[in-house]
C-alpha atoms as an extended CHARMM CRD file, in Angstrom:
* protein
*
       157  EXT
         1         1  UNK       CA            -40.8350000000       24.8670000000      -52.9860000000  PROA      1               0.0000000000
         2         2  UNK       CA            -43.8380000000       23.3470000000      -54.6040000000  PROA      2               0.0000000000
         3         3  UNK       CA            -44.1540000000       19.9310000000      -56.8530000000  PROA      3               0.0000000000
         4         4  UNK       CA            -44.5860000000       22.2960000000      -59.8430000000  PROA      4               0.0000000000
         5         5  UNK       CA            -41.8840000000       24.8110000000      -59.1320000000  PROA      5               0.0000000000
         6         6  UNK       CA            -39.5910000000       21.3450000000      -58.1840000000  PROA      6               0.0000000000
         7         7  UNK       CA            -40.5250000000       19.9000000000      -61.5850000000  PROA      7               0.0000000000
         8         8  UNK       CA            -39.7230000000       23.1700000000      -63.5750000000  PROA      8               0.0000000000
         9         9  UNK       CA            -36.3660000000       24.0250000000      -61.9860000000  PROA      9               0.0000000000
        10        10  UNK       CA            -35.5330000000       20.1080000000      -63.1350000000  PROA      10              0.0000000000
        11        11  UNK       CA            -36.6560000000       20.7110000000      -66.3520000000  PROA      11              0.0000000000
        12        12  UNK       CA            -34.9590000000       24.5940000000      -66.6880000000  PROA      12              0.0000000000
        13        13  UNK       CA            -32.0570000000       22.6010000000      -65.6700000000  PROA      13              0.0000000000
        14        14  UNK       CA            -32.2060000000       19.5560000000      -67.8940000000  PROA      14              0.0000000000
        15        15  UNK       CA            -32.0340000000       22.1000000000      -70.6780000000  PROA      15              0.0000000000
        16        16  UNK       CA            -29.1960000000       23.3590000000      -70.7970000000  PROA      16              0.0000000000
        17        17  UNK       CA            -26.9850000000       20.3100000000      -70.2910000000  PROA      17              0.0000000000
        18        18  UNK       CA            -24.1190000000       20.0460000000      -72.8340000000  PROA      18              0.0000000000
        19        19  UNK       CA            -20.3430000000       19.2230000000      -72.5420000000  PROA      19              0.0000000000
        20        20  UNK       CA            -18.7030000000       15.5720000000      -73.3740000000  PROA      20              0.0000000000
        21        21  UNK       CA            -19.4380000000       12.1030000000      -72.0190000000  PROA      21              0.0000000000
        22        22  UNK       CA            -17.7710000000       10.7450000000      -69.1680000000  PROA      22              0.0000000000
        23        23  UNK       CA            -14.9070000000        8.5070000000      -70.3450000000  PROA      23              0.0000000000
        24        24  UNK       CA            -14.7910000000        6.0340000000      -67.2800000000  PROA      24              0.0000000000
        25        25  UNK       CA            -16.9120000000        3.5370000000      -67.1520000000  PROA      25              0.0000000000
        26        26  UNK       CA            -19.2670000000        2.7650000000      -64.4140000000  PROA      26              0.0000000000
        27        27  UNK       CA            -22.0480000000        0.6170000000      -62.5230000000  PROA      27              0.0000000000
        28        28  UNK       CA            -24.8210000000        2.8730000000      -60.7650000000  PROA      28              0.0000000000
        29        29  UNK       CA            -26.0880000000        1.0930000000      -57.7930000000  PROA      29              0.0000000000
        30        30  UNK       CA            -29.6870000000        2.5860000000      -56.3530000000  PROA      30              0.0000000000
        31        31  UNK       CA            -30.9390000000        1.4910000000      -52.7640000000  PROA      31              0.0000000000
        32        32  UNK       CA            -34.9010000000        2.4400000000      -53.0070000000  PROA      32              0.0000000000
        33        33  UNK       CA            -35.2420000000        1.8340000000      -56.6570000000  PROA      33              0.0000000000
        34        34  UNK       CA            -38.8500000000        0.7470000000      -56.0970000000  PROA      34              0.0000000000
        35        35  UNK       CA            -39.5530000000        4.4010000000      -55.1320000000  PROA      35              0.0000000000
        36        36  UNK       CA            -41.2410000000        7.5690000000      -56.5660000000  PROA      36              0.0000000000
        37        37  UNK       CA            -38.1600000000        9.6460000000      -56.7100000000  PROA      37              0.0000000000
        38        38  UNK       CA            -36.4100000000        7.5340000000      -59.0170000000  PROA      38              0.0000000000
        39        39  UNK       CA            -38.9400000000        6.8650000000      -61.4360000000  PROA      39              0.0000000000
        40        40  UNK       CA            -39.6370000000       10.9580000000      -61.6470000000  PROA      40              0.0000000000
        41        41  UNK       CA            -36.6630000000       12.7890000000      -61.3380000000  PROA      41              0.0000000000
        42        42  UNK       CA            -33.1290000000       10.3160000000      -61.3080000000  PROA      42              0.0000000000
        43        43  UNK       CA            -33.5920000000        8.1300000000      -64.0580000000  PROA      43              0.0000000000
        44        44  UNK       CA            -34.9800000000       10.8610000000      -66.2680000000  PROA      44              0.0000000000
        45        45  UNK       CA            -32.0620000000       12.5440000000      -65.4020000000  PROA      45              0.0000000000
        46        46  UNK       CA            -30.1010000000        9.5060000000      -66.4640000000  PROA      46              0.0000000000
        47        47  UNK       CA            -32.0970000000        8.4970000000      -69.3000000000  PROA      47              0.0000000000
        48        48  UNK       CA            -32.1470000000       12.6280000000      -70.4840000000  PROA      48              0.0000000000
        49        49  UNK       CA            -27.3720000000       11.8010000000      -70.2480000000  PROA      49              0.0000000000
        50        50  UNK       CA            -28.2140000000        9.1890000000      -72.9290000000  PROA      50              0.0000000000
        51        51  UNK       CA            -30.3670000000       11.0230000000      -75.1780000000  PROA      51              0.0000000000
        52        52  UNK       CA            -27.4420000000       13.6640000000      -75.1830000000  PROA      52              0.0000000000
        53        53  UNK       CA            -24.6850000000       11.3870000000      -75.5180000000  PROA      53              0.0000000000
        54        54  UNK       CA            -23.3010000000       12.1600000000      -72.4320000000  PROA      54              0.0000000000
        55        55  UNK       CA            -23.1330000000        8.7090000000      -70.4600000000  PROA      55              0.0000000000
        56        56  UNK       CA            -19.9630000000        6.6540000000      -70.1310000000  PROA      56              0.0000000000
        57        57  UNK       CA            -20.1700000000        4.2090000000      -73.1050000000  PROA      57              0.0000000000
        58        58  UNK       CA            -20.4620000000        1.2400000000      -71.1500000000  PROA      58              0.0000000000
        59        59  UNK       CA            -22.6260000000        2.4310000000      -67.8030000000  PROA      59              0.0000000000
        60        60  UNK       CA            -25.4350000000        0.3960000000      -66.1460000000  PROA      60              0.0000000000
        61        61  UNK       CA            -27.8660000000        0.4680000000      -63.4440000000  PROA      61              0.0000000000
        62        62  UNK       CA            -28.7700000000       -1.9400000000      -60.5930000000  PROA      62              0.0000000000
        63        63  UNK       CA            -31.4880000000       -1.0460000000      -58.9200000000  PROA      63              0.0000000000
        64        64  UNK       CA            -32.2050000000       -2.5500000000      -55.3410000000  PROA      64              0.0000000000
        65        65  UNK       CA            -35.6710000000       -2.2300000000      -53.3550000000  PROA      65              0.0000000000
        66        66  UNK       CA            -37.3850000000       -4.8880000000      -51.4500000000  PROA      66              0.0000000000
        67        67  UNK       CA            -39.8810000000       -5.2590000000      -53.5050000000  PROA      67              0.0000000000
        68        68  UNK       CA            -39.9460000000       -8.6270000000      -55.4750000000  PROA      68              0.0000000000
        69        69  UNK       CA            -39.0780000000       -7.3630000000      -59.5400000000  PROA      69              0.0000000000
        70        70  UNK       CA            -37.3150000000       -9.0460000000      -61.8000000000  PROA      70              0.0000000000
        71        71  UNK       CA            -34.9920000000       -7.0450000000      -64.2650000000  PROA      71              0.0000000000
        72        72  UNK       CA            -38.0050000000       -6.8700000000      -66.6280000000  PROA      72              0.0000000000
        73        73  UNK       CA            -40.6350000000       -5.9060000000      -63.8600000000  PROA      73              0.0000000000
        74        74  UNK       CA            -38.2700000000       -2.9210000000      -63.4460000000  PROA      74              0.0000000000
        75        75  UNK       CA            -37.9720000000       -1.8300000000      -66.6890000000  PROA      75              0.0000000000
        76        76  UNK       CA            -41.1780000000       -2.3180000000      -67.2410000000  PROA      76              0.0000000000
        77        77  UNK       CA            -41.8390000000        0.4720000000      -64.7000000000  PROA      77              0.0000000000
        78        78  UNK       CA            -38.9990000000        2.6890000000      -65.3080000000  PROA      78              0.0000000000
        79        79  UNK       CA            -40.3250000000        2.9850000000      -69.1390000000  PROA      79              0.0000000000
        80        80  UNK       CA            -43.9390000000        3.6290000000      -67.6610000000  PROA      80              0.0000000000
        81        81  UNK       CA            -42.2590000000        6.4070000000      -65.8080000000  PROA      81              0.0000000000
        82        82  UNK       CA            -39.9130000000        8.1590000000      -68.3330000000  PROA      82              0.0000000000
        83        83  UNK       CA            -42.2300000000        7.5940000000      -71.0520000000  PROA      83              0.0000000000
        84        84  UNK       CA            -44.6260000000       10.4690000000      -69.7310000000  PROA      84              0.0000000000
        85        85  UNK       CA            -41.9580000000       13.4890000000      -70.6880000000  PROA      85              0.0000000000
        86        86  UNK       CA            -42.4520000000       14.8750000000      -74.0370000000  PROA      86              0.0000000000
        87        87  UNK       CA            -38.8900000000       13.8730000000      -75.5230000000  PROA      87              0.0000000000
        88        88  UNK       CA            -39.3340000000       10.0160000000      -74.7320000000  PROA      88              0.0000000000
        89        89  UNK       CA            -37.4290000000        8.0840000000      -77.7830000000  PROA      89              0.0000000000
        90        90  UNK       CA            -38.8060000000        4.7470000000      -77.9570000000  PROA      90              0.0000000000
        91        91  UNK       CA            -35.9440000000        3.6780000000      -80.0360000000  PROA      91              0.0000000000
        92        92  UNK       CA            -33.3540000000        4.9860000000      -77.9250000000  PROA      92              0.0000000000
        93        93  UNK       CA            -35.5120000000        3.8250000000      -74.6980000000  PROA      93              0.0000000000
        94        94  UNK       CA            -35.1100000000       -0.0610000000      -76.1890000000  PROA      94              0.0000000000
        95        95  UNK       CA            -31.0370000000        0.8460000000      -75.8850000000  PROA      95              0.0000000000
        96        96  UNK       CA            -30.6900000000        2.2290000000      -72.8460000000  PROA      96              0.0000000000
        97        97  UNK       CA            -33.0320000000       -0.1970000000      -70.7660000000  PROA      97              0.0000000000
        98        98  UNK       CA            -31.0690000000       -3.0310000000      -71.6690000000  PROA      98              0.0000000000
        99        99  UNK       CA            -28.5630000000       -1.9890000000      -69.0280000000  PROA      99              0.0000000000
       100       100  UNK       CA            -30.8250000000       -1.6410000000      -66.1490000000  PROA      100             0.0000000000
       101       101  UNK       CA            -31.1080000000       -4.4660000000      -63.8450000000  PROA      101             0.0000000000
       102       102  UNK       CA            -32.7690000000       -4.7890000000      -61.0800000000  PROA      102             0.0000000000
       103       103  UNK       CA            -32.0080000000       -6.9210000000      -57.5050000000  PROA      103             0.0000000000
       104       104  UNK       CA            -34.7500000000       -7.8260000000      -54.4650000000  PROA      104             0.0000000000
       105       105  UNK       CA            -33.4340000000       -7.8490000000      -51.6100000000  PROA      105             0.0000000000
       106       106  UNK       CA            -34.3600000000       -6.1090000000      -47.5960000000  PROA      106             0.0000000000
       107       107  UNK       CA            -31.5400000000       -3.2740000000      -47.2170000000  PROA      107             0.0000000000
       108       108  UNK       CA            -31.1220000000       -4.6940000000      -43.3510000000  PROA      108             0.0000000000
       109       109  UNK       CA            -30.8160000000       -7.8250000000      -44.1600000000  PROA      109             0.0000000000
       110       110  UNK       CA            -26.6930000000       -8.3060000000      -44.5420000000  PROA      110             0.0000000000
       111       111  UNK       CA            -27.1350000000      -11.9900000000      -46.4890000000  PROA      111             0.0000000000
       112       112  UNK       CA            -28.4900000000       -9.7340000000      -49.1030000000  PROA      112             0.0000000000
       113       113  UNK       CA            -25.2640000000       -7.3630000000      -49.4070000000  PROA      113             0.0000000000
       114       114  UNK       CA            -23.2440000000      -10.5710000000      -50.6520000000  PROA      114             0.0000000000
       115       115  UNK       CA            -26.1590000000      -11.3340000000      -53.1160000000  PROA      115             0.0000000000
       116       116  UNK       CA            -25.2010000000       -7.6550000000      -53.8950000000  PROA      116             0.0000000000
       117       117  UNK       CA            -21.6000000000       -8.7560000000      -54.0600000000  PROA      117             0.0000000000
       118       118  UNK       CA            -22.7520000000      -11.2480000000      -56.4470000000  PROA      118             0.0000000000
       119       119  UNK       CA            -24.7670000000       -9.2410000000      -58.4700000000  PROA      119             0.0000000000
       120       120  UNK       CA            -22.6030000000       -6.7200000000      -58.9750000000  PROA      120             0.0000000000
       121       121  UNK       CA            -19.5060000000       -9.1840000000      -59.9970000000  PROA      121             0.0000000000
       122       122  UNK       CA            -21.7940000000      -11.3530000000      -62.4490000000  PROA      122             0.0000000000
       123       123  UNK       CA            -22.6130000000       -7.6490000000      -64.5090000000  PROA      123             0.0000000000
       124       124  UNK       CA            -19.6540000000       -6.1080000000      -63.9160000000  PROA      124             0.0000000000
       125       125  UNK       CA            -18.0210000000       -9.3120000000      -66.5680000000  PROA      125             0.0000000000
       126       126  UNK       CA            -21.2050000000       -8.9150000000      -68.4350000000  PROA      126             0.0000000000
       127       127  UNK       CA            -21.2870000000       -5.8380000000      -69.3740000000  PROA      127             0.0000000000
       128       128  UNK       CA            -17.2960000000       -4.9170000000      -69.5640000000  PROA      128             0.0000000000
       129       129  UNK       CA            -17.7610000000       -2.8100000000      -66.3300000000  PROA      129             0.0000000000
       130       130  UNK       CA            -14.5260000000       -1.5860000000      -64.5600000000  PROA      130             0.0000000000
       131       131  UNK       CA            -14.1220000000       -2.2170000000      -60.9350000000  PROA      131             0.0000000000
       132       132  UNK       CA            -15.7320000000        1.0830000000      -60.9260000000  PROA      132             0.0000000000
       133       133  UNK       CA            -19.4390000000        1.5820000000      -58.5520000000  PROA      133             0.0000000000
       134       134  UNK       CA            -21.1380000000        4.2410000000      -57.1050000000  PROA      134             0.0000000000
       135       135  UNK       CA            -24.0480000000        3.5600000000      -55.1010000000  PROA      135             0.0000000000
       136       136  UNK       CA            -27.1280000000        6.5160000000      -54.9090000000  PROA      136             0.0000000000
       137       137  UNK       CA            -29.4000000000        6.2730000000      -51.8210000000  PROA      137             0.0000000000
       138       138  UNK       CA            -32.9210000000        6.9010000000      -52.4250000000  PROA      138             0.0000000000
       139       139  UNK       CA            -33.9400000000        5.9910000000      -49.0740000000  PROA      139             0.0000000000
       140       140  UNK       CA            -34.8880000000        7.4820000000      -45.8550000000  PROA      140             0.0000000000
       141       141  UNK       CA            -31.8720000000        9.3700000000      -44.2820000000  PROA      141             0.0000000000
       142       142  UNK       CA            -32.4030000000        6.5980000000      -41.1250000000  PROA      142             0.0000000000
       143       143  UNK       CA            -31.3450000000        3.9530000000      -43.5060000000  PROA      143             0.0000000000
       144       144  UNK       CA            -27.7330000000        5.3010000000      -44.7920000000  PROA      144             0.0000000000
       145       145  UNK       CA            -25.9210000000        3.8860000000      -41.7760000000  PROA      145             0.0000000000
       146       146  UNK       CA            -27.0450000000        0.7170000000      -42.0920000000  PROA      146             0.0000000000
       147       147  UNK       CA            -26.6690000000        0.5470000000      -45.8410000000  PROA      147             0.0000000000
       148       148  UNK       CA            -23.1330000000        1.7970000000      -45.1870000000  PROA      148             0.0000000000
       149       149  UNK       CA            -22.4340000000       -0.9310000000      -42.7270000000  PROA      149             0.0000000000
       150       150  UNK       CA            -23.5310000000       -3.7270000000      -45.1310000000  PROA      150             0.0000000000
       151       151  UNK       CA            -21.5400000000       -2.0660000000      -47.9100000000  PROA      151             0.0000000000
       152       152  UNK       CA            -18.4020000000       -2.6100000000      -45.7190000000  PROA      152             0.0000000000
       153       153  UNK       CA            -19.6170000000       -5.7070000000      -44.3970000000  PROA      153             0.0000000000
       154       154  UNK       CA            -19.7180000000       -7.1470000000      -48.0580000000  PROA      154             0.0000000000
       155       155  UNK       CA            -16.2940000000       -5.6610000000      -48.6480000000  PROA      155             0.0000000000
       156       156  UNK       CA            -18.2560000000       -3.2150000000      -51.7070000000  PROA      156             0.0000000000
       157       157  UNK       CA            -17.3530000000        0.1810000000      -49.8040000000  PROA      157             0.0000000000
């Protein structure tokens, strides 16, 4: 499959979603947040759930890369990135970025899954978060082990 028959079965897709939002609220964790793939096709995706009221009422993002963003930096980009479809809402862009967060850190590096820990605890009270994560792994199949070990290791599994 091509780039441009990738990007039209994600947009055939997109389309036709409808139902009712989720009613548990949640934290999305995303190892490789830096990357390509989330800035063109995952938080779209997520950003396309708000749009259509379909999001948990309280939901944010913490995105994790190595590279050395604050919260801002990765909005920054993220906007930059979603702003290029044709239904980008500025207004409702302003909304939904406030929850996204972003954390540095070196995915092999197990100091950084309690900074993780941390993390994840301070925005959890923040933002009236249930003890309620699911981490996405936008990373190299190699790396899922060893972000699985310092999951565990950091007692977040």
């Amino acid at each position: 499959m091509t780039e441009t028959d990738e990007r039209a079965t994600i947009q055939t897709d997109r389309a036709g979603l409808t139902g009712r939002a989720a009613e548990d609220s949640c934290l999305m964790v995303i190892f490789g947040a830096s990357g390509d793939l989330v800035g063109r096709t995952l938080l779209p995706c997520i950003f396309e759930l708000a749009l259509k009221d379909l999001r948990p009422r309280h939901f944010a993002v913490l995105g994790c890369a190595r590279r050395n963003w604050s919260d801002a930096d990765f909005r920054d980009r993220m906007r930059a990135a979603v702003s290029q479809r044709s239904d980008f809402d500025p207004a409702r862009w302003d909304s939904f970025a406030r929850g996204l967060h972003y954390l540095s850190g070196d995915f092999t590096e197990k100091q950084d899954y309690r900074e993780l820990a941390r993390r994840i605890a301070a925005l959890s009270r923040e933002a009236d978060l249930p003890d309620n994560i699911f981490f996405h792994l936008a990373v190299p199949p190699d790396f899922f082990g060893t972000i699985v070990d310092g999951l565990h290791a950091a007692d977040l599994e």
